[in-house]
N, C-alpha and C positions, 0 to 999 in steps of 0.2 A: 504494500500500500504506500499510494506516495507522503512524504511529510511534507506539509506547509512549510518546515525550515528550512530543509532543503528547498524548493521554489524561491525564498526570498534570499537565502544564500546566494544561489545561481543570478538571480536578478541584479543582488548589490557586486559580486562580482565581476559581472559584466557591464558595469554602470549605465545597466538600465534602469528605464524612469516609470513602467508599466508592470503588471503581471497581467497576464489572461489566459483563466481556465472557465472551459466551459466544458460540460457533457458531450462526449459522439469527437473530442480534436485531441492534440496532444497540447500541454501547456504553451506558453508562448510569452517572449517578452517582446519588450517594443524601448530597442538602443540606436541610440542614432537614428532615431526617427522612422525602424525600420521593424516589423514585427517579426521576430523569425520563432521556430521550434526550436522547444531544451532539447537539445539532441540527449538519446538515450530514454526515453523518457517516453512511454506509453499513450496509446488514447486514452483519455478518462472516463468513466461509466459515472451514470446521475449519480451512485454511490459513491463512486470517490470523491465526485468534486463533492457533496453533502458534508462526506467526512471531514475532507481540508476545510470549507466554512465552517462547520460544528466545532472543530480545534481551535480556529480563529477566536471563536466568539468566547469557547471557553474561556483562552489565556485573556482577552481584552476583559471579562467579565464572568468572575467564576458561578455566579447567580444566574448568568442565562439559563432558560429551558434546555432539555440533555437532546430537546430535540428540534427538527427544522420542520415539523408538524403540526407544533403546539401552536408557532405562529398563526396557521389557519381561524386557529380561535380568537384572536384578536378585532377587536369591533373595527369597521372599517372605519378610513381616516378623513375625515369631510375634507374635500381638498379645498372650503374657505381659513382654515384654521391656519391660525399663525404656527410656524415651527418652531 
């Protein structure tokens, strides 16, 4: 399974300024203005990338929900509402 630290490793190594993972591609940064593939480094399945966000949220916020489902239940957000 891939880690998130590894991902932002390869990123700050390469002095890139993006990450991009999405479901169904392989990771991707974007150096010099230019997106390529982490070589080495697999397609992602909606599960992995799940898991690398779920990782995320935990270290930023040990309180988040354990899961990216529980969001569903959240009331929707009136888009007049100040942020």
């Amino acid at each position: 399974m891939a880690r998130i630290d590894d991902l932002f490793h390869y990123l700050k190594d390469n002095k890139g300024s993006d990450l991009h993972i999405a479901a169904g591609v392989v990771p991707r940064v974007r150096a010099n203005g230019a997106l390529t593939d982490i070589p080495d480094w697999p397609v992602l399945s909606h599960e992995d990338v799940e898991a690398l966000l779920q990782r995320m949220l935990r270290v930023a916020s040990p309180m988040w929900p354990p899961s990216l489902d529980s969001l569903a239940a959240l009331p929707p957000r009136d888009s007049h509402s100040a942020v």
